[in-house]
ROSE-4610 file (N, C-alpha, C; in Angstrom, 1 decimal, always signed):
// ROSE-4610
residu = [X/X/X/X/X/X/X/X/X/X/X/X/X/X/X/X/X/X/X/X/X/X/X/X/X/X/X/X/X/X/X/X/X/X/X/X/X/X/X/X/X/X/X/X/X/X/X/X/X/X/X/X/X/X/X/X/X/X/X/X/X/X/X/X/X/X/X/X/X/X/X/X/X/X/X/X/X/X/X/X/X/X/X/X/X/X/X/X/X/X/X/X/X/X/X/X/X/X/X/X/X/X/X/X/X/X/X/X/X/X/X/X/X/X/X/X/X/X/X/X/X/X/X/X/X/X/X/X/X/X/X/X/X/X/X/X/X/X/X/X/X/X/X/X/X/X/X/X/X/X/X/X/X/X/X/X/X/X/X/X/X/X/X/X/X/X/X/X/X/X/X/X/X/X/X/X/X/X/X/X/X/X/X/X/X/X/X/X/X/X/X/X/X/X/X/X/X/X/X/X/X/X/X/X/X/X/X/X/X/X/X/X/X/X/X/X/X/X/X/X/X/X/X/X/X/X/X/X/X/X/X/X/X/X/X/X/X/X/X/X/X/X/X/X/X/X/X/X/X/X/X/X/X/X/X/X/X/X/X/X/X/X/X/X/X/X/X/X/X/X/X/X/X/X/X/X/X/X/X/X/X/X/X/X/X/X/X/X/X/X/X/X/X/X/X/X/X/X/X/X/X/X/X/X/X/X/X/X/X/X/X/X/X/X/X/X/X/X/X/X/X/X/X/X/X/X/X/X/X/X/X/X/X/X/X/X/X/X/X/X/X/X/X/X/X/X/X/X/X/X/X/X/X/X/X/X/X/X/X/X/X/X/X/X/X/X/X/X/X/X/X/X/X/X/X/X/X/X/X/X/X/X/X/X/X/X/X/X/X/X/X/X/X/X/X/X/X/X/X/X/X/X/X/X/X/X/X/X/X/X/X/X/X/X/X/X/X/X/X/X/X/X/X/X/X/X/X/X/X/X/X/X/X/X/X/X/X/X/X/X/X/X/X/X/X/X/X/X/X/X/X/X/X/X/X/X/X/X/X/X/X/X/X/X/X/X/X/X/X/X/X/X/X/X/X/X/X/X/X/X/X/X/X/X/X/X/X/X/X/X/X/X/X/X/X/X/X/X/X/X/X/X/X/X/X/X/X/X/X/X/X/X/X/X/X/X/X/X/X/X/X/X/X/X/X/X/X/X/X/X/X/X/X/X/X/X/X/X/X/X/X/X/X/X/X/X/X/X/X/X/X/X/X/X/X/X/X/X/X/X/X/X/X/X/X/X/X/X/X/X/X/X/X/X/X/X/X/X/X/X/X/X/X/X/X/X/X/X/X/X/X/X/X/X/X/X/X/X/X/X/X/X/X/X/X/X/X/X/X/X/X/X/X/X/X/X/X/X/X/X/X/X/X/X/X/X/X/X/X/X/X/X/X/X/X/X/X/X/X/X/X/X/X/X/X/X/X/X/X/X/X/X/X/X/X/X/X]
num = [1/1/1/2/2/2/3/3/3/4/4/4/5/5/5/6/6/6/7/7/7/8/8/8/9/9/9/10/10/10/11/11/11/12/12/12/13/13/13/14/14/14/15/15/15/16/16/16/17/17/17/18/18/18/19/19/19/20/20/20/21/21/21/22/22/22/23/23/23/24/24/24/25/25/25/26/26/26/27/27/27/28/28/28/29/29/29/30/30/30/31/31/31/32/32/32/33/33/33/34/34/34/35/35/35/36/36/36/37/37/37/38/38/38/39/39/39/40/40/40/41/41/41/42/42/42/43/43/43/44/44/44/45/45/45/46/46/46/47/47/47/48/48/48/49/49/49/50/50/50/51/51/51/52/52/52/53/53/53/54/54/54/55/55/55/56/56/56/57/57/57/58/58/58/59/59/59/60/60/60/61/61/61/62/62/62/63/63/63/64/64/64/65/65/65/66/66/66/67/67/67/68/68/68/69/69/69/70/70/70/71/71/71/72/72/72/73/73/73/74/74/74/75/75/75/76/76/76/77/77/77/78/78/78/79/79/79/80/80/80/81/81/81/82/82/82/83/83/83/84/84/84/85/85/85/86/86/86/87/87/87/88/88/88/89/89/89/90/90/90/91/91/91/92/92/92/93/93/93/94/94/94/95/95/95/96/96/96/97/97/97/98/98/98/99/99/99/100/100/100/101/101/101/102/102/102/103/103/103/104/104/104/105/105/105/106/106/106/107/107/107/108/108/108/109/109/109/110/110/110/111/111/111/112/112/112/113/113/113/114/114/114/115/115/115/116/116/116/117/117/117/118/118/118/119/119/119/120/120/120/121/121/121/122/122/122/123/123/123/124/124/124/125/125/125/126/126/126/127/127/127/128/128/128/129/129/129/130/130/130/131/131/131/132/132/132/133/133/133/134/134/134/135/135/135/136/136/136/137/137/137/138/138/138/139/139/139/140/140/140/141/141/141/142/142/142/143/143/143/144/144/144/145/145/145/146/146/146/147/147/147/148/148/148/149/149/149/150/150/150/151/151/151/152/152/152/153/153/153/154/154/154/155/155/155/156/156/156/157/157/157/158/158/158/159/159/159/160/160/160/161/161/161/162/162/162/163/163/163/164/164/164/165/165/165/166/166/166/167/167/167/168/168/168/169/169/169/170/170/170/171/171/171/172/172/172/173/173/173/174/174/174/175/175/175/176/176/176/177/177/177/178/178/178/179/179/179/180/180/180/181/181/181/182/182/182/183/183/183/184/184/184/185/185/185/186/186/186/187/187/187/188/188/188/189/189/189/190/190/190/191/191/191/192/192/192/193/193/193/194/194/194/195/195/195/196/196/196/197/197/197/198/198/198/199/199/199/200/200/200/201/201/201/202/202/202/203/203/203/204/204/204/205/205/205/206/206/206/207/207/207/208/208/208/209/209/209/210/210/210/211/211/211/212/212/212/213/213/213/214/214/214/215/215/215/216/216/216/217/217/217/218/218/218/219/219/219]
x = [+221.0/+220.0/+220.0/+220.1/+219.8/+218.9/+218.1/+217.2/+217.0/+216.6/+216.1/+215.1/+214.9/+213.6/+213.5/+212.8/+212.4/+211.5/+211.8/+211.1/+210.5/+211.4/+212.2/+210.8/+211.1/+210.4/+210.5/+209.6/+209.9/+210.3/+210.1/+210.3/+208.7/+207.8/+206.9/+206.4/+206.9/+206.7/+208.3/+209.1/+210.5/+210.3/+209.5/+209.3/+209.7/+209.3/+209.6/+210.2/+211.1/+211.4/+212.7/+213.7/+214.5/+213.9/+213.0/+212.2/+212.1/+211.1/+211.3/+212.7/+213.7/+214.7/+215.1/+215.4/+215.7/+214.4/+214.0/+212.7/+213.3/+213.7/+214.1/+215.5/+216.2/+217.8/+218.3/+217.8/+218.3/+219.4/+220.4/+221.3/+220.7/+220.2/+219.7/+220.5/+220.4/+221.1/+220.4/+219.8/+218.8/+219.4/+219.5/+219.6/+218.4/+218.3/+216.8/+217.4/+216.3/+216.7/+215.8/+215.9/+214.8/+215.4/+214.7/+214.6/+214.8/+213.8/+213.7/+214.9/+215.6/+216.9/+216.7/+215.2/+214.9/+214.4/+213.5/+213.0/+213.9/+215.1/+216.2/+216.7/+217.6/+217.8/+217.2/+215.6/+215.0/+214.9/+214.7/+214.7/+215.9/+217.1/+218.7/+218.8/+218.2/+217.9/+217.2/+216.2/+214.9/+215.6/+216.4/+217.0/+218.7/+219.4/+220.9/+221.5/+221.2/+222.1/+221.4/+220.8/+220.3/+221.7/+221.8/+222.0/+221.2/+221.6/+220.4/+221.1/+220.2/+220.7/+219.7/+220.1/+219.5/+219.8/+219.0/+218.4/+217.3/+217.3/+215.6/+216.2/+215.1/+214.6/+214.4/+213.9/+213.0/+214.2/+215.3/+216.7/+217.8/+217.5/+218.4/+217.8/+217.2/+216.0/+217.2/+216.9/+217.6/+219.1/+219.8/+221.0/+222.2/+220.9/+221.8/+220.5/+219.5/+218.0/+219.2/+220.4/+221.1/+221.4/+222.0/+222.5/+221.9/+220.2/+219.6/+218.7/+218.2/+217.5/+215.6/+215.6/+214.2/+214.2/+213.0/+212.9/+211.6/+211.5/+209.4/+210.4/+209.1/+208.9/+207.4/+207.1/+206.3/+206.4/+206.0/+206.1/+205.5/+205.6/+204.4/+203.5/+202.0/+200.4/+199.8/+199.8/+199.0/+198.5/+199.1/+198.5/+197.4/+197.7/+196.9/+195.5/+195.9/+194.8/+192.9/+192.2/+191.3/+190.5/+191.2/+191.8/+191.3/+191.7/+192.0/+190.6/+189.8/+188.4/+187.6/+187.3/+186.4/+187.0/+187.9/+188.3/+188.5/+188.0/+188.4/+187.2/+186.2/+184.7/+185.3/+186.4/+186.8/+187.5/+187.5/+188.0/+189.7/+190.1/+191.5/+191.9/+191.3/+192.1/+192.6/+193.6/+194.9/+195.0/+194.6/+194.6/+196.1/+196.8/+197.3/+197.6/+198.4/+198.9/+199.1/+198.3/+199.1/+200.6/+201.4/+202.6/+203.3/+203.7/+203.8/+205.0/+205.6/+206.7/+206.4/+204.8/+204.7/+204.5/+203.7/+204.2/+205.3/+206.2/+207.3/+208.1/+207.7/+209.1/+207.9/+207.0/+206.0/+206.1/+206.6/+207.1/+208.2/+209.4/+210.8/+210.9/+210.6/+210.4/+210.2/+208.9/+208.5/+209.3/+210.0/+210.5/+212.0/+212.6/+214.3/+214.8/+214.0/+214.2/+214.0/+215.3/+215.5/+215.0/+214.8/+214.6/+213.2/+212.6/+211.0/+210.7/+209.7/+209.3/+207.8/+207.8/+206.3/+206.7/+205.6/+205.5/+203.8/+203.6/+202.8/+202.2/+200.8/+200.7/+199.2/+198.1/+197.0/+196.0/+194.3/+193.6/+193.7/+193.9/+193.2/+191.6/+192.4/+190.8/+190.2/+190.6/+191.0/+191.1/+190.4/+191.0/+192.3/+193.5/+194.5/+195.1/+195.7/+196.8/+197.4/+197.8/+198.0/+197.8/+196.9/+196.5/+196.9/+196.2/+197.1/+196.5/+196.8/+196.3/+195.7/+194.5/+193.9/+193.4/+194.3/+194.1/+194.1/+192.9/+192.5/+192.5/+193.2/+193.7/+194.6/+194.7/+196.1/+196.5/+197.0/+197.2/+198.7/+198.9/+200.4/+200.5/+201.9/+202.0/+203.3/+203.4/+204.2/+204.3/+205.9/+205.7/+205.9/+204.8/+204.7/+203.1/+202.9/+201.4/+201.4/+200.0/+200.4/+199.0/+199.4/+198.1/+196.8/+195.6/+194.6/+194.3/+194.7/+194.8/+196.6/+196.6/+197.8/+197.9/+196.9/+197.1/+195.6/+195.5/+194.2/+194.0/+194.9/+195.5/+194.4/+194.2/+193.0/+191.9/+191.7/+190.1/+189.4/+188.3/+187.5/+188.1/+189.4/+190.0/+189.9/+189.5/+189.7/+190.3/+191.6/+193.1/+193.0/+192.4/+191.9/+191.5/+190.9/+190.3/+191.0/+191.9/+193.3/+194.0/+194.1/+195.1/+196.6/+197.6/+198.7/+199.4/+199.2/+199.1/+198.9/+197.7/+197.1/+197.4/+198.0/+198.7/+200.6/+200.4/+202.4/+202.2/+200.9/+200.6/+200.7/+199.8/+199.1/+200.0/+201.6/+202.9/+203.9/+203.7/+204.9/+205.6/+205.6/+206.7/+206.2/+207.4/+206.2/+206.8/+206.0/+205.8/+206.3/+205.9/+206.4/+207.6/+209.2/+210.0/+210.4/+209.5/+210.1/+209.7/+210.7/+211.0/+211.0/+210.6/+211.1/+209.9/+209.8/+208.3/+207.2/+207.3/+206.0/+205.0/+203.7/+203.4/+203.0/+203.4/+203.6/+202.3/+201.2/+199.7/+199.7/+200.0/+199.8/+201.0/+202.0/+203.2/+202.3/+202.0/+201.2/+200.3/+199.7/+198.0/+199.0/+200.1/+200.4/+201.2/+201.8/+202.8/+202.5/+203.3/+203.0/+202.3/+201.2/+200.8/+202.2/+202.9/+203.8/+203.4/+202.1/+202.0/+201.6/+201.2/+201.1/+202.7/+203.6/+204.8/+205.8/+205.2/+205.7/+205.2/+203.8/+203.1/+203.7/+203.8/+204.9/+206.3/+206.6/+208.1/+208.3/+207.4/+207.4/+207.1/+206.3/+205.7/+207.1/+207.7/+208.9/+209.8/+210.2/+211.6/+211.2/+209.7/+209.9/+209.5/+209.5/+209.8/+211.0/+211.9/+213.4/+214.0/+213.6/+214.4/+214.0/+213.1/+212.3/+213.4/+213.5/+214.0/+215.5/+216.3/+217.6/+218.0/+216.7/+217.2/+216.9/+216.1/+215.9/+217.0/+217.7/+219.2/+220.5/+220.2/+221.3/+221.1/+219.9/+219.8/+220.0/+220.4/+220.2/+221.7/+222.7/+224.1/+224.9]
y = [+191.6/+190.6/+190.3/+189.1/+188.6/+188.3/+188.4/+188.6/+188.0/+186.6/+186.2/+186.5/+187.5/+187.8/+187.4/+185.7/+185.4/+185.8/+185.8/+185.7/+187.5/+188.1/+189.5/+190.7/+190.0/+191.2/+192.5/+193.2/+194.7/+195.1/+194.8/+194.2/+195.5/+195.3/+195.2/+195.2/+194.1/+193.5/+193.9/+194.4/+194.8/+196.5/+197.1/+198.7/+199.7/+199.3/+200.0/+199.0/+197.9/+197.3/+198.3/+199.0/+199.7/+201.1/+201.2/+202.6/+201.6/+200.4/+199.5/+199.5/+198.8/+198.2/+200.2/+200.8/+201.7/+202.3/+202.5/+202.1/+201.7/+200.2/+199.5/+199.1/+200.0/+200.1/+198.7/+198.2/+197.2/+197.5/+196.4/+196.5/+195.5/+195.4/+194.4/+194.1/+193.2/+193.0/+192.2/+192.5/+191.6/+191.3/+189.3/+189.1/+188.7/+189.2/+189.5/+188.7/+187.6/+187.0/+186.7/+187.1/+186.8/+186.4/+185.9/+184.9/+186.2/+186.8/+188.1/+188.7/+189.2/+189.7/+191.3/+191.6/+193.1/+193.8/+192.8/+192.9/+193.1/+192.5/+192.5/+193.6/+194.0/+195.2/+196.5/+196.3/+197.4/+197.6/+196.4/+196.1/+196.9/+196.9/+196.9/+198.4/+198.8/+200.7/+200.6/+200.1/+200.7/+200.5/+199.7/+198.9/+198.5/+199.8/+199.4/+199.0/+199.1/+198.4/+197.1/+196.2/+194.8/+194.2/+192.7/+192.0/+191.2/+191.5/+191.6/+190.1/+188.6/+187.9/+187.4/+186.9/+186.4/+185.4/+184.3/+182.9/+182.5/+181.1/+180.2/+180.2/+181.0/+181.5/+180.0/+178.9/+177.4/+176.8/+176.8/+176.3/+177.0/+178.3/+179.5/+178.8/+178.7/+178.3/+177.2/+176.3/+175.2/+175.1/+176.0/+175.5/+176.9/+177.8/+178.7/+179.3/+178.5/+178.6/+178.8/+178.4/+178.3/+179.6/+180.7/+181.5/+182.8/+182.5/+183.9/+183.6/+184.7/+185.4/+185.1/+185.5/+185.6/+185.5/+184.7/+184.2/+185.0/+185.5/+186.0/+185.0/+184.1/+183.4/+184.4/+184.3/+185.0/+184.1/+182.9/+182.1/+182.6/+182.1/+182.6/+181.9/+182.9/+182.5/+181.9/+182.1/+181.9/+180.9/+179.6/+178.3/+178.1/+178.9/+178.6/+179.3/+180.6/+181.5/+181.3/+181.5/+181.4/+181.8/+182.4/+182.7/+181.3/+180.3/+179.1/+178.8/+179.0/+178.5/+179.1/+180.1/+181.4/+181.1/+180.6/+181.2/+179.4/+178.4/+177.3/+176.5/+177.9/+177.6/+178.0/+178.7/+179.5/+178.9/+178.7/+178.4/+177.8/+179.3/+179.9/+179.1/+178.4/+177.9/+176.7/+177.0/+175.9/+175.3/+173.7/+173.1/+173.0/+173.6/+173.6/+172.9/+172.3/+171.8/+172.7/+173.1/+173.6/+173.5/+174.5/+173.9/+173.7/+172.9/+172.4/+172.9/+173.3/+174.5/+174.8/+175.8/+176.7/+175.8/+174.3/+173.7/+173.2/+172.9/+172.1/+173.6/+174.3/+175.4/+175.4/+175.2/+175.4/+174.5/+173.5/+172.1/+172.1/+172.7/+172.6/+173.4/+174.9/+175.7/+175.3/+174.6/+173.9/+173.2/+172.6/+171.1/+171.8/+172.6/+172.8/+173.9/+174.8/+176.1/+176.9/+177.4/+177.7/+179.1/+179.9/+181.4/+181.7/+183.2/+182.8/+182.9/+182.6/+182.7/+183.0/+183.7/+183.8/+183.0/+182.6/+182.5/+182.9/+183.8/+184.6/+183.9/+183.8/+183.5/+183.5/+184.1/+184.1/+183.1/+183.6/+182.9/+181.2/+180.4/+179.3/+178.9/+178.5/+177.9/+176.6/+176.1/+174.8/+175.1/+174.0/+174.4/+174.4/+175.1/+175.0/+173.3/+173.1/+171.9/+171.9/+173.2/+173.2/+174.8/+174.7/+175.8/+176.7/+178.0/+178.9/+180.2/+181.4/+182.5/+183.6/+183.6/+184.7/+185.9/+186.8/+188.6/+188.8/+189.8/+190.3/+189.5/+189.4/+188.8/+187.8/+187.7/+186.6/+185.6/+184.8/+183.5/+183.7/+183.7/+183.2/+182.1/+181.9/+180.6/+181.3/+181.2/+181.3/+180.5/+180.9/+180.1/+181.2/+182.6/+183.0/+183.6/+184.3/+184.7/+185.8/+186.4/+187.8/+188.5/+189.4/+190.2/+189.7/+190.4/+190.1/+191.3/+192.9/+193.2/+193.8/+193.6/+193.9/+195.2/+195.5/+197.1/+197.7/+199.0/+199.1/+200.2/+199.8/+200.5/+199.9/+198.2/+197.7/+197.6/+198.5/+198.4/+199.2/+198.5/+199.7/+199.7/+198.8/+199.0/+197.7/+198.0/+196.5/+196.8/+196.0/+196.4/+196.0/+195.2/+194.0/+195.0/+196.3/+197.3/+198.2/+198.7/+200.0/+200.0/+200.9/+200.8/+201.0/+200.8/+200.8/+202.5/+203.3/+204.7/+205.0/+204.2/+204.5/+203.1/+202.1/+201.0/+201.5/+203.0/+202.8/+204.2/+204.7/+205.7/+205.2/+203.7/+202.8/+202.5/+201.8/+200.9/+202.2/+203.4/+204.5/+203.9/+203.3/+202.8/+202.6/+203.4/+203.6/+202.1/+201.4/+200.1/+200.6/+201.9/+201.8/+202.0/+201.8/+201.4/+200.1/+199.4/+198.1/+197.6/+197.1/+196.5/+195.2/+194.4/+192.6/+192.1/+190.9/+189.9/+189.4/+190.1/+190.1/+191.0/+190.7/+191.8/+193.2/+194.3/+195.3/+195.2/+195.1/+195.3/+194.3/+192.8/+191.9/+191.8/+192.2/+192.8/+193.6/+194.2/+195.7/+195.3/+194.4/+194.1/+193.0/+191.8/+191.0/+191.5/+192.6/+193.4/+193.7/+192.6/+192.5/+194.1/+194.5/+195.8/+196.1/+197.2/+197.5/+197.6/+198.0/+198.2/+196.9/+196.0/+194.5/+194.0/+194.3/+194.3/+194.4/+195.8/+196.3/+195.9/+195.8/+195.0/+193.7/+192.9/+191.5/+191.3/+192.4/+192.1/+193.5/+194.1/+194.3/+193.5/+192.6/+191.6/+190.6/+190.0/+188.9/+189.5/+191.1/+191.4/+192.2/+192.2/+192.3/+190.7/+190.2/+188.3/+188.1/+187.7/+187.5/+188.6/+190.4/+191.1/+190.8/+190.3/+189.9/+188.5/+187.8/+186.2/+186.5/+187.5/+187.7/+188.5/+189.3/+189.7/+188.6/+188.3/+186.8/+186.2/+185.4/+185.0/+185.4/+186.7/+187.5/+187.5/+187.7/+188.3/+186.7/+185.5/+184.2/+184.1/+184.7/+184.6/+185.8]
z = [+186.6/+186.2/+184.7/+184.4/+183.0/+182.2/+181.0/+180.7/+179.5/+179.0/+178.2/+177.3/+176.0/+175.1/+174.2/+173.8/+172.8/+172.0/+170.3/+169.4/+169.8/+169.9/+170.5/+169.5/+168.2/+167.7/+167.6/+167.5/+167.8/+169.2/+170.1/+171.1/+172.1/+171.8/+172.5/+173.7/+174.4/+175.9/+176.3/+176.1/+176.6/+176.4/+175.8/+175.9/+177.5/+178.4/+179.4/+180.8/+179.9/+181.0/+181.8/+181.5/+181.4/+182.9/+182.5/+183.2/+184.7/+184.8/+186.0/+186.6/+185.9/+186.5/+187.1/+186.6/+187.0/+188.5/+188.5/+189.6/+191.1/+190.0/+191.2/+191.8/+191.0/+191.2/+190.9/+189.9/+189.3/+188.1/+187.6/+186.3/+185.3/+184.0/+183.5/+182.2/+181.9/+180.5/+179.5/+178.8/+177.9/+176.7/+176.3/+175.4/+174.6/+173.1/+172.8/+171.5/+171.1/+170.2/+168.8/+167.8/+166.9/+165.3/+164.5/+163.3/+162.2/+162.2/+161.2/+161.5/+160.4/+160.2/+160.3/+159.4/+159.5/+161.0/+161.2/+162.7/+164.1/+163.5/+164.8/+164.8/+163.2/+163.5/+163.6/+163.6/+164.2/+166.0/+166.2/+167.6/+167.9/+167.3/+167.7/+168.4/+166.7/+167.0/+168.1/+168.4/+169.8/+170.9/+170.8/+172.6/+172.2/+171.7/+171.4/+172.9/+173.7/+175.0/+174.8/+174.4/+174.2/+173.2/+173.5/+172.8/+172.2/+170.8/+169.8/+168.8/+169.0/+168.0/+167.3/+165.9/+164.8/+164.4/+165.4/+165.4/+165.6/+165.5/+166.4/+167.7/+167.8/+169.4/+169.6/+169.6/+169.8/+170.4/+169.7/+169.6/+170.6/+170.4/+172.0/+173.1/+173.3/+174.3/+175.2/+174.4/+174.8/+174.9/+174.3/+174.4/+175.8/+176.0/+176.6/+178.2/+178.3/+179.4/+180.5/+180.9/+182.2/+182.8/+181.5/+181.8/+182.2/+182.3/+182.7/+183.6/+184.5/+185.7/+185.3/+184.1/+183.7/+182.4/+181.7/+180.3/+179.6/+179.5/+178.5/+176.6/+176.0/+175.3/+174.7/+173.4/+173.3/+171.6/+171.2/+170.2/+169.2/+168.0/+166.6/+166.8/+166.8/+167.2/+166.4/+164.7/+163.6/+163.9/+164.0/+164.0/+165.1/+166.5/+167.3/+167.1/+166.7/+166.5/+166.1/+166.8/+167.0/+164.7/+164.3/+163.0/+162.3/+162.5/+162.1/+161.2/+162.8/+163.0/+161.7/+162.4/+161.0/+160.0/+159.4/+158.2/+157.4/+157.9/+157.7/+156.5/+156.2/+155.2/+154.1/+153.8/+152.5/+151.8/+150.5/+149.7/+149.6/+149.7/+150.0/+151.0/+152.2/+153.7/+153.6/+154.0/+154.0/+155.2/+155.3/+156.9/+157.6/+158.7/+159.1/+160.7/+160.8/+162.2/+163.5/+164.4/+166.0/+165.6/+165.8/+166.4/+168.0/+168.1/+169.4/+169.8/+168.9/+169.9/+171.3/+171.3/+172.4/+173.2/+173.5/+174.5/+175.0/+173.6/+174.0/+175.2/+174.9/+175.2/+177.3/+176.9/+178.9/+179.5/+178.7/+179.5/+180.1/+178.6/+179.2/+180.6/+180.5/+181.2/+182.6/+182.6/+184.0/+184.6/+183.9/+184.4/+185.1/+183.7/+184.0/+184.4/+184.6/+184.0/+185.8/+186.7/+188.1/+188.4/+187.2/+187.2/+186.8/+186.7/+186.4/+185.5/+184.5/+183.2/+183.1/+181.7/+180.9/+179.7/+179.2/+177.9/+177.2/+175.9/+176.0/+174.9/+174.7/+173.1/+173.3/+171.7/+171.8/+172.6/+172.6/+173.3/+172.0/+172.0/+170.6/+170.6/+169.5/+168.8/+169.5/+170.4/+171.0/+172.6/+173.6/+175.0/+174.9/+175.6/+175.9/+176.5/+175.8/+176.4/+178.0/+178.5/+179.6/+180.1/+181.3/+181.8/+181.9/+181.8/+181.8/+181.9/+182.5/+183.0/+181.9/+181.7/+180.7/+180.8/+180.3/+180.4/+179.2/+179.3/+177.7/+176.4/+175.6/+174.6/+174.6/+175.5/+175.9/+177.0/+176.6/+177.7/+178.2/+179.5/+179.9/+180.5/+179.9/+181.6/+182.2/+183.5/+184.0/+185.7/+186.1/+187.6/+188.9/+188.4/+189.2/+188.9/+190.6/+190.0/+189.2/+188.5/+187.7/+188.0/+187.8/+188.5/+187.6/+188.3/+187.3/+186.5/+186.2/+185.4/+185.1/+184.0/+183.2/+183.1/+182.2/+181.1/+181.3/+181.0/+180.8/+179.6/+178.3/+177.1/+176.4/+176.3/+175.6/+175.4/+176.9/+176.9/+176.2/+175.3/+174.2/+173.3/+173.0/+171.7/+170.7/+170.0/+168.6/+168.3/+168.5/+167.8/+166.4/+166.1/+164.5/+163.6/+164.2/+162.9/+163.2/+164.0/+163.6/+162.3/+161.8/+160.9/+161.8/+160.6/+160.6/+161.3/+161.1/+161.6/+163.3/+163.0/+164.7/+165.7/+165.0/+165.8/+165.7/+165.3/+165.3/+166.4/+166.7/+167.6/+169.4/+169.1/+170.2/+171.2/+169.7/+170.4/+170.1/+170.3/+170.4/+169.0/+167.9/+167.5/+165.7/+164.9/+163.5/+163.1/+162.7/+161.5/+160.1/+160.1/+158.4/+158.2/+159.0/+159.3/+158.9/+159.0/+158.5/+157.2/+156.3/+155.1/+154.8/+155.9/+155.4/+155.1/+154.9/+154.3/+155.1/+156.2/+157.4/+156.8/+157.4/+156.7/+158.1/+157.7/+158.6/+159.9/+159.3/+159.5/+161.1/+160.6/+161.4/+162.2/+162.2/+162.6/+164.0/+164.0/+164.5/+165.4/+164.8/+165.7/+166.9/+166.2/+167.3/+167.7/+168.6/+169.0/+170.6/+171.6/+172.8/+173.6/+174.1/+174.7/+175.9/+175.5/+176.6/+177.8/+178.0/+179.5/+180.5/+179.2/+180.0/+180.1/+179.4/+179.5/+180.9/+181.1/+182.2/+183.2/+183.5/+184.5/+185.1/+184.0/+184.0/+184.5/+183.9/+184.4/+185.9/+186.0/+187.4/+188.7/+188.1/+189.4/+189.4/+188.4/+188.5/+189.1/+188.7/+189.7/+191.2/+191.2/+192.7/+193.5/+193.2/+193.1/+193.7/+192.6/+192.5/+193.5/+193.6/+194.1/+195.9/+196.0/+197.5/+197.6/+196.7/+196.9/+197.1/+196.5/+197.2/+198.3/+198.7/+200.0/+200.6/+200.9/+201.9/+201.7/+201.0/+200.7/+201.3/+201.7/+202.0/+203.5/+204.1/+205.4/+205.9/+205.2/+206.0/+206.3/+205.7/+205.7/+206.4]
């Protein structure tokens, strides 16, 4: 099974996908793609059997969607973030545009895209543009159903007042590892919950793994 991970990151939402496929006597191969150069090769260390590339994820998207089984999209939030709002009385705030990436990529997805997909990204400041399924902190879209709960890692938790220490405790995974121009902190707080991770990509491959037996037993 092939495995599209955009905008890969630390890779977060890919944490225990490995423990599933094995579960389910599956083989997977994940190409995990991200912009941050420092980021990727930390990712590289966490998941050395991944292929690990350093580009726009926006642009992979589109030029290689054919060649895999399942996509998770997990775009940059800032713009949408509810962030926007609160912080738009201060001095300091800089008006910014949505970026329409994260639709452009739930459109393409919908329209072209034969295998299943998420794409993840905060609650906004704004109704959503196009519908989309809300667990805890977060919106997906995808074209399959997803349970109604994910994780139950968040509950009781303000991830927003953790430090850096007890969010590298939270995601198994130290932050103070990395050296590039993100800043560690917010790094940390948007760092997909693994167990909603695993939740996710357990419900798609017993999907897909239901959809080729049926395939098989027709021939």
């Amino acid at each position: 099974m092939k495995i599209l991970n955009l905008y890969a990151c630390l890779g977060g939402n890919r944490y225990k996908w490995d423990e599933v496929a094995k579960e389910a006597g599956i083989e997977i191969e994940v190409t995990a793609v991200e912009l941050d150069s420092e980021a990727a090769t930390l990712y590289q260390d966490r998941f050395p059997n991944d292929k690990v590339i350093v580009a726009d994820a926006h642009q992979y998207l589109l030029d290689h969607y054919k060649e895999f089984d399942f996509i998770w999209s997990s775009p940059p939030c800032p713009t949408h973030s509810r962030i926007n709002i609160s912080q738009y009385t201060r001095e300091s705030w800089k008006p910014r545009y949505p970026s329409m990436k994260l639709y452009e990529e739930i459109l393409f997805l919908q329209h072209y895209f034969k295998g299943k997909y998420v794409v993840e990204n905060v609650i906004p400041y704004y109704e959503p543009l196009i519908p989309a399924k809300k667990r805890d902190r977060h919106l997906y879209w995808s074209n399959f159903n997803l349970p109604n709960k994910l994780s139950d890692r968040c509950r009781g938790k303000n991830l927003t007042n953790m430090h850096i220490n007890d969010l590298s405790i939270y995601h198994n995974f130290d932050f103070n590892k990395y050296n590039g121009k993100q800043s560690k902190l917010k790094m940390a707080r948007n760092l997909v919950d693994y167990q909603a991770g695993k939740t996710i990509f357990e419900t798609a491959l017993g999907i897909i793994t239901k959809k080729d037996i049926n395939q098989q037993e027709l021939f």
